[in-house]
Backbone bond lengths (Angstrom), bond angles and torsions (degrees), N, CA, C in turn:
res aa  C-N    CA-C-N  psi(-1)  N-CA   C-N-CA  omega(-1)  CA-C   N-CA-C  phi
1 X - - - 1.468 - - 1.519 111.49 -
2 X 1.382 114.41 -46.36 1.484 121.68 168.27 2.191 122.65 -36.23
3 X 1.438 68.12 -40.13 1.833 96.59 -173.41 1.258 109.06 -46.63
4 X 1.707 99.40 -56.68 1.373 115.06 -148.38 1.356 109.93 -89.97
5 X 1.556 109.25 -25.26 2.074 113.02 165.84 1.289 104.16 -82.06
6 X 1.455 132.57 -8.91 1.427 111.85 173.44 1.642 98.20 -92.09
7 X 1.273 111.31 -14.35 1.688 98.16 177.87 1.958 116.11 -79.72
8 X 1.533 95.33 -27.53 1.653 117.83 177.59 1.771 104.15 -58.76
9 X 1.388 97.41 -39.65 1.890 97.06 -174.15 1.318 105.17 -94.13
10 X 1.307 121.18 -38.04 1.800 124.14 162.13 1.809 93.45 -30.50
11 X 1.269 113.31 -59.05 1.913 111.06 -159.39 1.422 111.92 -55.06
12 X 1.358 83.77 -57.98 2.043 112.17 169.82 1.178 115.65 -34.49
13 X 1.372 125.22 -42.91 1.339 113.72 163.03 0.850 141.36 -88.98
14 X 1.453 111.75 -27.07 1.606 114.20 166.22 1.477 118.02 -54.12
15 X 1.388 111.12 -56.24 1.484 115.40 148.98 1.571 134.42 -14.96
16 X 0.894 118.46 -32.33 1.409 156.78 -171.37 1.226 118.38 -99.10
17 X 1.097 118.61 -26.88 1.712 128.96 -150.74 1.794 77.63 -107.17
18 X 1.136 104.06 -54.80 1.638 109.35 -154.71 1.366 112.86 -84.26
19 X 1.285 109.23 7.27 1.955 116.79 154.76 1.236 112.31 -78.44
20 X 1.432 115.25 94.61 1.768 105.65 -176.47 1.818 107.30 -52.79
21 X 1.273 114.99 164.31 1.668 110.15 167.84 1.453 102.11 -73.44
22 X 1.602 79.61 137.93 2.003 104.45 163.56 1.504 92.39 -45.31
23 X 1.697 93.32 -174.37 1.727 110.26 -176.04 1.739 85.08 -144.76
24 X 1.488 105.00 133.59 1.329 126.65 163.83 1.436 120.08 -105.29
25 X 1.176 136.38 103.65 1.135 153.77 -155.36 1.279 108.05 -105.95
26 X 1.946 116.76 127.89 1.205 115.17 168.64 1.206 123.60 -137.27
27 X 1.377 127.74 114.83 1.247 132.60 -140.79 2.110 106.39 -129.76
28 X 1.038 99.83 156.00 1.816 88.20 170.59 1.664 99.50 160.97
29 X 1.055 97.02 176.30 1.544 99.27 170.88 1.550 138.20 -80.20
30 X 1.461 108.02 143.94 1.665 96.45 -169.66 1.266 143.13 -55.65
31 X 1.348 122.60 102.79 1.923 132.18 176.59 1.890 80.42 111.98
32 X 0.841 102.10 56.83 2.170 93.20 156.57 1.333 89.61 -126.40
33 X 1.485 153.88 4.46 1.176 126.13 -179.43 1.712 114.64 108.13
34 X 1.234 109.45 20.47 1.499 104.50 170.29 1.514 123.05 -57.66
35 X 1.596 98.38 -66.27 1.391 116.94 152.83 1.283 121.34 4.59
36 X 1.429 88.76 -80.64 1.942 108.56 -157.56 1.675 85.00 -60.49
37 X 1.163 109.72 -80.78 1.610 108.10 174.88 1.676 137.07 -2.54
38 X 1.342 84.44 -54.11 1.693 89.39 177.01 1.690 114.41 -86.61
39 X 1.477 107.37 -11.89 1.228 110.37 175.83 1.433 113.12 -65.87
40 X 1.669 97.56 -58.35 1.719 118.59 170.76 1.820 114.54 -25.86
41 X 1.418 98.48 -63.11 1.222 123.72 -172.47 1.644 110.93 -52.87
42 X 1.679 103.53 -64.80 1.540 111.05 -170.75 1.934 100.53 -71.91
43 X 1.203 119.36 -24.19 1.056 123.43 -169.35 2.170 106.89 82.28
44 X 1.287 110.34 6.54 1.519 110.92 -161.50 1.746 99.45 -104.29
45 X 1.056 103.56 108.51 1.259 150.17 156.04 1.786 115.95 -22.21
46 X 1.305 96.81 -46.64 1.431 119.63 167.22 1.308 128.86 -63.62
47 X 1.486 102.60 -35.20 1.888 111.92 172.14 1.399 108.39 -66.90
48 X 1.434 97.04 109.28 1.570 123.16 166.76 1.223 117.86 -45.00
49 X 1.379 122.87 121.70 1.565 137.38 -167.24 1.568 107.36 -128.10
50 X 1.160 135.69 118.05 1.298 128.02 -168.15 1.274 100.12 -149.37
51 X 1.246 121.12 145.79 1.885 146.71 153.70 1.749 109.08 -34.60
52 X 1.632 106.49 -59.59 1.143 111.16 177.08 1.680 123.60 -74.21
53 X 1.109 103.12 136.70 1.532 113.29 171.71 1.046 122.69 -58.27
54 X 1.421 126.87 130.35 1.285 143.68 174.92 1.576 106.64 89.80
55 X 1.518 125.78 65.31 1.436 130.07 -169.62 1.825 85.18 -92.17
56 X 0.909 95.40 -51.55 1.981 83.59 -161.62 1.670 102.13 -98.37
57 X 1.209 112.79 123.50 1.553 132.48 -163.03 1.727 112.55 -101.14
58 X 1.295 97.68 -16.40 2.019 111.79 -155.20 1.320 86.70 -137.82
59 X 1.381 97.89 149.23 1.514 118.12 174.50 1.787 92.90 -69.84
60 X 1.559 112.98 135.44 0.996 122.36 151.54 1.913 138.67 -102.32
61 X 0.853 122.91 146.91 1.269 130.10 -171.34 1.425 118.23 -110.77
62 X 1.891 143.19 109.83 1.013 132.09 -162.76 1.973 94.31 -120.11
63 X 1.513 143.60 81.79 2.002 96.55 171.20 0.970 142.97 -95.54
64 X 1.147 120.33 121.00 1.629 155.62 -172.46 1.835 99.06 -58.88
65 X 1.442 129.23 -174.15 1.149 125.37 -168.05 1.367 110.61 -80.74
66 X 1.408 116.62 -41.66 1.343 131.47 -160.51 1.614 100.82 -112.43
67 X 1.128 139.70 -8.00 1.271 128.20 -144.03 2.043 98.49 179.56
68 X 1.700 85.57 144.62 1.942 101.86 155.25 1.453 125.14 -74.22
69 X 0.728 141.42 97.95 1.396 142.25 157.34 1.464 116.54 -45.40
70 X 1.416 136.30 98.86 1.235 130.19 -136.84 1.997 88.79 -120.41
71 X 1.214 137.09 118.17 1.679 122.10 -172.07 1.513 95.36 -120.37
72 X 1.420 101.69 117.78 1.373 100.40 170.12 1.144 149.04 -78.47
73 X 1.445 169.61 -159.65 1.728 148.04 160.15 1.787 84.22 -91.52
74 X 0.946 94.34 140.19 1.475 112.97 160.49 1.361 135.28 -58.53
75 X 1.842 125.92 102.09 1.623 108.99 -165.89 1.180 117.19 -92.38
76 X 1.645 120.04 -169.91 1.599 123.93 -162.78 1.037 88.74 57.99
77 X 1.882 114.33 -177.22 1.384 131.15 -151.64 1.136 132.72 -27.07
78 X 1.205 167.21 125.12 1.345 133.33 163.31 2.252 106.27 -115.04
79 X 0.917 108.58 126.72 1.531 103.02 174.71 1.752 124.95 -44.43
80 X 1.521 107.79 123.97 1.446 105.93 -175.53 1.906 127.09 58.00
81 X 1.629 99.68 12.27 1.132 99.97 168.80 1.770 127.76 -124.88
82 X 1.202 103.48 120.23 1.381 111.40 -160.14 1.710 130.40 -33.29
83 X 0.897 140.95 114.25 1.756 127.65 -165.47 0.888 121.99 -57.92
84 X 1.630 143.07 -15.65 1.675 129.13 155.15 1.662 110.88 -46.96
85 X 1.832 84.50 -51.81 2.061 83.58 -175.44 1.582 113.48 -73.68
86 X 1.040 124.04 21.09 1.472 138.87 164.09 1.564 95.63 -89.75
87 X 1.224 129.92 -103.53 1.084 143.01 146.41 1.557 112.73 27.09
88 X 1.038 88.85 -54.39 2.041 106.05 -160.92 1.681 75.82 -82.56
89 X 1.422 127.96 -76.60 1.199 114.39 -153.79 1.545 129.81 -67.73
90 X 1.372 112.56 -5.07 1.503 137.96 162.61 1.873 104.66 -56.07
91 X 1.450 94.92 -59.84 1.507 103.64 -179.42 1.759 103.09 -55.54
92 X 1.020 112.01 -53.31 1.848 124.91 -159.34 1.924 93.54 -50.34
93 X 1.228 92.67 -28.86 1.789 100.21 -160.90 1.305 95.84 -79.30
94 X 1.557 122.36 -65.66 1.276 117.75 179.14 1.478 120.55 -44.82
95 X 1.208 126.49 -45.06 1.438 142.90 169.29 1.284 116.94 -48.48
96 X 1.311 123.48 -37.53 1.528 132.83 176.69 1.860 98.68 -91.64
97 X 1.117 132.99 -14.03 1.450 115.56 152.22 1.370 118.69 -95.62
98 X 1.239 128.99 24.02 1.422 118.68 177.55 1.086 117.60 -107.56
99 X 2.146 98.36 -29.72 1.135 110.14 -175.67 1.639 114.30 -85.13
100 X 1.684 119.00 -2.58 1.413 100.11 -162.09 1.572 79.42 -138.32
101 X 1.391 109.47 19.93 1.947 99.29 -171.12 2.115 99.34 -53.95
102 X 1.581 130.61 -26.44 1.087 123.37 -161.23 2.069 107.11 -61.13
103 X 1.499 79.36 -39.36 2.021 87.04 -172.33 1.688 89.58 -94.93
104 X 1.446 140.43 32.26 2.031 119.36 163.68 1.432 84.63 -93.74
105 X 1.703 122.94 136.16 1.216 130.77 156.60 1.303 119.57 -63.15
106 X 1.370 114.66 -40.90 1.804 146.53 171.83 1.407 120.34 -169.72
107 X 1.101 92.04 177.77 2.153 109.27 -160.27 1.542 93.49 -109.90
108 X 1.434 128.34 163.58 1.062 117.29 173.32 1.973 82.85 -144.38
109 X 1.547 96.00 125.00 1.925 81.02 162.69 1.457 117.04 -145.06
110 X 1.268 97.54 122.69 1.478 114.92 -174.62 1.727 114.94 -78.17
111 X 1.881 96.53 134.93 1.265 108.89 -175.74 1.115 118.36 -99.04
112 X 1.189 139.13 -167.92 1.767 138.58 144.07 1.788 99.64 -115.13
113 X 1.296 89.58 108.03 1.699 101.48 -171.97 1.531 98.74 -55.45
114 X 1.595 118.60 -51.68 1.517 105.56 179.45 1.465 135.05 -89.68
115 X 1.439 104.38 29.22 1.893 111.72 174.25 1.100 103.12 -126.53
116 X 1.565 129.51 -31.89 1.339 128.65 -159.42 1.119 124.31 -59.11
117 X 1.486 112.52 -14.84 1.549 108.18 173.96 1.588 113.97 -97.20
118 X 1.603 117.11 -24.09 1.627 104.98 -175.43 1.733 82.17 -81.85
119 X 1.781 138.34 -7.94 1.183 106.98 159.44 1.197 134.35 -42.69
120 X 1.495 105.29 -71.62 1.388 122.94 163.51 1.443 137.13 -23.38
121 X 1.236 114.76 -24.27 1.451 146.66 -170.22 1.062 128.06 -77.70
122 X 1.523 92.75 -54.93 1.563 115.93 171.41 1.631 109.35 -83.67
123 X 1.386 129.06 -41.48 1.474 132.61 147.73 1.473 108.67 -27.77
124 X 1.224 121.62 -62.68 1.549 120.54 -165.66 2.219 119.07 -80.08
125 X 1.679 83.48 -15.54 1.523 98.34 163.48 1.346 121.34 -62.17
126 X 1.535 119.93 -27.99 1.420 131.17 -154.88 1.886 96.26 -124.53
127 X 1.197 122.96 -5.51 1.263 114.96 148.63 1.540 98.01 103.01
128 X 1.535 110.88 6.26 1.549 132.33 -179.73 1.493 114.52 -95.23
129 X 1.557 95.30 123.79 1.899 99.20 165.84 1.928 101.13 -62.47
130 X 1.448 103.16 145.96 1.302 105.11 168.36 1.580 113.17 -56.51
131 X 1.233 125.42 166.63 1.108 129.78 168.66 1.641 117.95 -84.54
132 X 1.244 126.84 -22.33 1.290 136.32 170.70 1.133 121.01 -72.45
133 X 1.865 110.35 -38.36 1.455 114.51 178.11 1.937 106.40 -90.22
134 X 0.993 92.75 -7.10 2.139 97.46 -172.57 2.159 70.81 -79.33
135 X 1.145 122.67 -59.63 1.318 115.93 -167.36 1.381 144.95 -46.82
136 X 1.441 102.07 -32.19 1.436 139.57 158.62 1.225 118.42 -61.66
137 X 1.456 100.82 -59.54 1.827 93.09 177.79 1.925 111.96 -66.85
138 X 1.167 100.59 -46.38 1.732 96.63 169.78 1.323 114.55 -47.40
139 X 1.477 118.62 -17.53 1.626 110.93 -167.15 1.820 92.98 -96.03
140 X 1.327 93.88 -44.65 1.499 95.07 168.17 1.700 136.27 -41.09
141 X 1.477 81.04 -47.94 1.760 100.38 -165.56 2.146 98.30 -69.08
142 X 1.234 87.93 -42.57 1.857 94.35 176.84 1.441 128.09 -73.13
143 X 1.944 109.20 9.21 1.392 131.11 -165.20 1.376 128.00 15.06
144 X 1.832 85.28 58.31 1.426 101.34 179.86 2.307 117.14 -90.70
145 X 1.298 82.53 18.44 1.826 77.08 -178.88 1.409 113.33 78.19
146 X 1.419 126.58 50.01 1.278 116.70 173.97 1.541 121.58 -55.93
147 X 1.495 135.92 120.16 1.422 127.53 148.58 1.248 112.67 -115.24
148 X 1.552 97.96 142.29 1.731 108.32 -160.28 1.957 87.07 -127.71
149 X 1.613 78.67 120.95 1.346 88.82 171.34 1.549 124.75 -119.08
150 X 1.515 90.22 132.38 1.694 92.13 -170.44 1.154 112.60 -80.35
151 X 1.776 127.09 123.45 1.250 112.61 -153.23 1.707 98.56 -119.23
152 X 0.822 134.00 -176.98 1.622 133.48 171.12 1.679 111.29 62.69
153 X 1.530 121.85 19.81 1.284 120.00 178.91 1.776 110.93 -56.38
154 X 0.996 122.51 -27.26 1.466 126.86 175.22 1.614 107.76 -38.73
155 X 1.424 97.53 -48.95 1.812 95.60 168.76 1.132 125.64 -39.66
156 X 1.084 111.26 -14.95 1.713 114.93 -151.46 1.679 119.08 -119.49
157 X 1.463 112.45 92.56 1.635 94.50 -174.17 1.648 111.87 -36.86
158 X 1.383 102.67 147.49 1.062 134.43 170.30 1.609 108.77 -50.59
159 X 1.263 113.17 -80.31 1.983 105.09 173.67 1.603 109.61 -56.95
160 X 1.953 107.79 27.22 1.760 79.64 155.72 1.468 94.72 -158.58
161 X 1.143 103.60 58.81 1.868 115.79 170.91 1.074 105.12 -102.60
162 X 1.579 135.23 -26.80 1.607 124.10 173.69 1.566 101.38 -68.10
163 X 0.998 128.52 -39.66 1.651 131.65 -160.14 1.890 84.47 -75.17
164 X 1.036 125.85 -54.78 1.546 111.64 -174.73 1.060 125.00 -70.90
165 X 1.597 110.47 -34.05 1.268 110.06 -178.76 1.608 112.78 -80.75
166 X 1.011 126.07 -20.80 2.071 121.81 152.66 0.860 111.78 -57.04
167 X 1.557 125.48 -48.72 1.630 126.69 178.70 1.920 103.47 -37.46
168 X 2.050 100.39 -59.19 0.848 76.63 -146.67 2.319 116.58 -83.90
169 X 1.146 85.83 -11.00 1.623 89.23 165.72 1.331 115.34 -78.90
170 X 0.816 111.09 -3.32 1.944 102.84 165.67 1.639 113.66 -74.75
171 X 1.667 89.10 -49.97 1.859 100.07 -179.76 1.823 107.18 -59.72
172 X 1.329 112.63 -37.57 1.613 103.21 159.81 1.466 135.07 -74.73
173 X 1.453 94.04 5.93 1.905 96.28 175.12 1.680 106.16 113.44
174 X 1.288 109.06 -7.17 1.650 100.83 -161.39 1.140 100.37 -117.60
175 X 1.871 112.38 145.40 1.542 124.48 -162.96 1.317 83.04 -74.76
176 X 1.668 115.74 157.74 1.793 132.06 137.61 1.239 117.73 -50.70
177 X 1.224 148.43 160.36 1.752 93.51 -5.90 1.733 109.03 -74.61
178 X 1.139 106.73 -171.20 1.836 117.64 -170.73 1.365 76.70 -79.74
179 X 1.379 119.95 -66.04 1.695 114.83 -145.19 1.517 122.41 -37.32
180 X 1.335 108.86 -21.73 1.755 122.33 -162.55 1.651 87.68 -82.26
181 X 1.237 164.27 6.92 1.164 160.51 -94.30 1.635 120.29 170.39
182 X 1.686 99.75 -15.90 1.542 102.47 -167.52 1.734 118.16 -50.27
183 X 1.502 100.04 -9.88 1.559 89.14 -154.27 2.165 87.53 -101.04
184 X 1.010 101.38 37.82 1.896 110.28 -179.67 1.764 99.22 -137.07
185 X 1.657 110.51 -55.91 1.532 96.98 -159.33 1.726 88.39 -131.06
186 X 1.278 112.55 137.73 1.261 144.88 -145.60 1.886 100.82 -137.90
187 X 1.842 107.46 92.43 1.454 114.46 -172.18 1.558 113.92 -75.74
188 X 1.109 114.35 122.72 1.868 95.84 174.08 1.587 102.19 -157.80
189 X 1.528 114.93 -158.50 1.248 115.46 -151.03 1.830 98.87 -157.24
190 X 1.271 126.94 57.50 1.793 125.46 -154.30 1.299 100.49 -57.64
191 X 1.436 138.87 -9.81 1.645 144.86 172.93 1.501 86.21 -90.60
192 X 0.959 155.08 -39.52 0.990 138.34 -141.93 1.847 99.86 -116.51
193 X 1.365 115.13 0.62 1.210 129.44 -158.77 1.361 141.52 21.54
194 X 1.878 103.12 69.96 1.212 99.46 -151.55 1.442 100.29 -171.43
195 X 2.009 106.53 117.46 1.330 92.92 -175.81 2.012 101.18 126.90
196 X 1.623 98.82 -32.16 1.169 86.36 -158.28 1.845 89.93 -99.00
197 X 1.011 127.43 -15.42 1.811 136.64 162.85 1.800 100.17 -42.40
198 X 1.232 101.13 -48.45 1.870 92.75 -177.21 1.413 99.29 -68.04
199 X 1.480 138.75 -56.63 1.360 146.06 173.47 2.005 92.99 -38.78
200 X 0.718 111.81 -2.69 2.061 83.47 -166.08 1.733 78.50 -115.94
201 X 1.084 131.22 -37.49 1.551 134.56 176.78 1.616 110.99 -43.06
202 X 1.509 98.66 -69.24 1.679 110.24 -178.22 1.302 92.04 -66.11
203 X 1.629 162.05 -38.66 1.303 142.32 171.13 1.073 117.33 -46.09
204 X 1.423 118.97 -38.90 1.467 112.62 -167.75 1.322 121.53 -102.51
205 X 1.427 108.74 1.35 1.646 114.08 -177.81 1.899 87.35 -87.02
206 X 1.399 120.39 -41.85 1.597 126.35 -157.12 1.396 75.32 -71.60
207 X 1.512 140.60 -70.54 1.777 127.64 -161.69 1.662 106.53 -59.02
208 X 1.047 127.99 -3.16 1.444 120.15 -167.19 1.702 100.26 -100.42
209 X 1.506 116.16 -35.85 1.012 138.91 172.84 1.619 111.37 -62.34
210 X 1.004 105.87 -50.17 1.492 119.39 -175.39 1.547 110.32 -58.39
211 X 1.908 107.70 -57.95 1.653 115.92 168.07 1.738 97.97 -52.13
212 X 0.796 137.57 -57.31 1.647 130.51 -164.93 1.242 105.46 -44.88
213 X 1.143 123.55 -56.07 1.551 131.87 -173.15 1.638 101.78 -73.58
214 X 0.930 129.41 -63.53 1.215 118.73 151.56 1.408 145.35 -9.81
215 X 1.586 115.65 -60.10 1.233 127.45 151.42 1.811 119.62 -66.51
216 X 1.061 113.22 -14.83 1.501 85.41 -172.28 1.471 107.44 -108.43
């Protein structure tokens, strides 16, 4: 009997072994806090964090226990870098989720809780879907687990985060209040360190979910 459960967990792991890791993907626009994020996350010290826009240029690669940590270049503006290669690297991004959307467990995309709407604004002045929300729904439409995290709320007095935060799930499609919503947009403050522990929770229940289906 001994034999035969060490041969049952012998299977189990091999089984196991041969689920490559999901890929966690984090994508958003340039200087909202990707950076800090993936630093948080990988714990690595080394991920370049900068003031100026457009710090990470190349797809980056972090692996974590369960999962890839996938960091994307940052789109819209980037500082001192020319707008075709904007352009080009917008495309490179989309292209690298189309091609591997089967192994992303979920998307993660970071906002700037206090610009994102005079973003939007000025997007909708010029007769343009935002680029964050054109991003979302693609992450959506490929039912890859979008969480959109509102990042830089520290900006924002406190007696007026309900008024922004409806603002800002309405502009993504979703009725007020925010609260009905927690399990999509995730409020926090990564200077302020705080906010992004619930974000690493919902990652790892969606990758745990993902191996299940996977394995069976």
């Amino acid at each position: 009997m001994r034999e035969l459960k060490d041969i049952k967990k012998f299977k189990k792991f091999i089984k196991e072994e041969k689920i490559d890791k999901p890929e966690v993907i984090v994508t958003g626009r340039s200087n909202v806090g990707k950076s800090t994020l993936v630093r948080l996350i990988t714990n690595n010290k080394n991920v370049k964090v900068g003031k100026r826009p457009g710090v990470t240029l190349k797809i980056n690669k972090y692996p974590m226990k369960n999962y890839i940590l996938v960091d994307f270049p940052g789109f819209g503006f980037m500082s001192g870098v020319d707008r075709k290669v904007q352009e080009s690297i917008k495309d490179k991004i989309v292209w690298y989720i189309e091609d591997n959307c089967e192994k992303i467990a979920c998307s993660i995309l970071v906002i700037d809780g206090k610009a994102f709407s005079e973003i939007v604004e000025r997007w909708d002045s010029r007769n343009e879907i935002p680029i964050d929300i054109e991003m979302f729904q693609f992450l959506k439409e490929l039912k890859l687990n979008p969480i959109v995290l509102i990042n830089k709320m520290d900006k924002i007095k406190r007696k007026n985060w309900d008024e922004q935060l409806n603002k800002i799930v309405k502009l993504f499609g979703y009725s007020p209040p925010w609260r009905q919503w927690l399990d999509t947009f995730v409020v926090g403050s990564l200077k302020k360190n705080f906010g992004w522990n619930r974000l690493l929770s919902m990652v790892n229940r969606y990758v745990e979910e993902y191996r299940k289906k996977r394995s069976n």
